[in-house]
N, C-alpha and C positions, 0 to 999 in steps of 0.2 A: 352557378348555383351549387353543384358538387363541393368545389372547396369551401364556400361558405356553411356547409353543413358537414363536414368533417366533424368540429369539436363535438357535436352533439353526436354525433354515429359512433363517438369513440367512447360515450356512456349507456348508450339506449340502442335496443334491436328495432326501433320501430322512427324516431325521429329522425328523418334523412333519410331512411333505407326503403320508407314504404314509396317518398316521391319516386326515387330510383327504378324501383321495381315497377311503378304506373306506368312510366318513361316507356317501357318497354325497349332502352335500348339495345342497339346488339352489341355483338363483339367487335365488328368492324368501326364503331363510333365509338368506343372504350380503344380502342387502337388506335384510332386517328386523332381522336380529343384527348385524350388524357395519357397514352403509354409513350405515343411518340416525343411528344415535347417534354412532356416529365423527366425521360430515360435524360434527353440531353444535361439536367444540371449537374450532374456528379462528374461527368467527365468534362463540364466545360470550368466548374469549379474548381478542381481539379489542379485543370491546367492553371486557371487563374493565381491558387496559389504558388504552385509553381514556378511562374513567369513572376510573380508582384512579390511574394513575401517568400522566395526560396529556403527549406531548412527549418521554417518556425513552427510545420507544423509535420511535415514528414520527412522521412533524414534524409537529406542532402544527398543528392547520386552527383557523382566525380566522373567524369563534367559534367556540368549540369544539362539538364535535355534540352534539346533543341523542342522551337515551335512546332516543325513539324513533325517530331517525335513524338511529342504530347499529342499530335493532333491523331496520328496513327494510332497511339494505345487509346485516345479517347472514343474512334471509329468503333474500334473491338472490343470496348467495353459498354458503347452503346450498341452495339447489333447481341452482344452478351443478356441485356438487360431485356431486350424485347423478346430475345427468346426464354428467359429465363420466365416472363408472365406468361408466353402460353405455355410451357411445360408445367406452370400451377395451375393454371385452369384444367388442363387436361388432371393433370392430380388430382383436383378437388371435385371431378366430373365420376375419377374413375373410382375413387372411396364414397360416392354417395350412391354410385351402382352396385356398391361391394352391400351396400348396407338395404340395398332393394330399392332403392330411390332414385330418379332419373331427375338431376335438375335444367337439365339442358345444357350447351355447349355456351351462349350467352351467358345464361345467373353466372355461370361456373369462373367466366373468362372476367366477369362485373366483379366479382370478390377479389378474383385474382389481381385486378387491377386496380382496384381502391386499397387493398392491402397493403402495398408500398408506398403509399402517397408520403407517410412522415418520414419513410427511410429517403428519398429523392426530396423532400424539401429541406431535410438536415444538411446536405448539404452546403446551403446558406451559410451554414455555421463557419464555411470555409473562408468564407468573407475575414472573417476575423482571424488574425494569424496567432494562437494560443492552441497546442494541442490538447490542456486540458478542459476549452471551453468547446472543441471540436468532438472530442469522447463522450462527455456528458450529454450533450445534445445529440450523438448518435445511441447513447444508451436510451435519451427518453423516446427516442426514435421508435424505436425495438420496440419499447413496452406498447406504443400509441399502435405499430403496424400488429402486433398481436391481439391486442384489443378492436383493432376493424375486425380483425378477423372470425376472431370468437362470436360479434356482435352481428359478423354480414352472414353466417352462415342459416340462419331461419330464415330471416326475410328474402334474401335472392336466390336460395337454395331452395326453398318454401319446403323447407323439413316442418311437418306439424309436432312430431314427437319430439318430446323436450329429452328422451336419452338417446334417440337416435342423432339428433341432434347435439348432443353434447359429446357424442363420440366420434364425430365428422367433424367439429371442432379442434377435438382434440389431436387428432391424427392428421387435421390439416396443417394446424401450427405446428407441432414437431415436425411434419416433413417442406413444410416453408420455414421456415428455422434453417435447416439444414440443408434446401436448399440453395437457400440466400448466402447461406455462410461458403457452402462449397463454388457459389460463383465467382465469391472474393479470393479462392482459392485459384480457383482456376487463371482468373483473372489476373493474380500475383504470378502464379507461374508463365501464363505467355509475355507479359510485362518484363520478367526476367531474362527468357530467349531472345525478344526482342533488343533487348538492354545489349545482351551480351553478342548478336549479330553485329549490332551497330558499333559496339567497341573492335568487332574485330579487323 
């Protein structure tokens, strides 16, 4: 039911957001339904192209990696990805306290969790070996995981103020922005150590 009310939660605060919140789920079913399996497609995509279309979408490493190379950086960038949603839910728990507002560790861990739904299905895109049909689809990505996010922060936050509200927003996306980006960072740097262990 979740992913079929995606499209509509990525235009309106209230279709898809309100069943959600009736739901009353917790964080532990937003962890087991939705972060776990999700996290797995980017690194199993990943590897896929890696292994089926080598070079056509990201530059060729000399030699090229082994299975179970892929299979190691895919481990660490799936245990990366599950930590990286509850370090947002804690963010987005601790900026709605800053602002006098208690949404609970659940609302907080629900956004955090619905937020990267199109970042983790773009991966798809991997399917197809074109790096520039792989870009564009991670850009509409981006737009779609910021728009949950701007959209899920009333309803599962249950912010009633529309500027308190809009500044929990605001300060939630620029620091999941920046969180997101700094896990590809990190993520490229142990991918690198690793690289360069196994070369030696």
């Amino acid at each position: 039911m979740l992913m079929n009310d995606i499209p509509r939660m990525l235009i309106s605060e209230k279709r898809g957001w309100e069943d959600i919140d009736r739901s009353h789920f917790s964080h532990r079913w937003f962890f087991r339904s939705l972060v776990l399996p999700m996290s797995l497609l980017p690194p199993a995509l990943y590897a896929y192209a890696e292994l089926v279309h080598p070079g056509r979408i990201f530059p060729l490493s000399v030699p090229a990696m082994t299975a179970t190379q892929l299979a190691v950086m895919g481990i660490v960038f799936y245990g990366l990805q599950v930590a990286m949603v509850a370090y947002m839910a804690m963010f987005i728990q601790n900026m709605s306290l800053a602002q006098d507002h208690d949404p609970g560790y659940d609302g907080a861990y629900a956004l955090a969790a619905i937020a990267p739904v199109p970042l983790w299905l773009s991966s798809l895109a991997m399917l197809v070996p074109s790096t520039a049909f792989v870009v564009a689809i991670g850009l509409l990505a981006w737009a779609a995981s910021i728009a949950l996010l701007r959209h899920g922060v009333r309803p599962l936050l249950h912010v009633q103020d529309e500027k308190t509200a809009h500044y929990i927003a605001n300060v939630v996306t620029l620091g999941g922005m920046a969180a997101w980006v700094a896990l590809l960072v990190v993520a490229g740097l142990i991918f690198s150590v690793l690289l360069i262990w196994w070369k030696v």
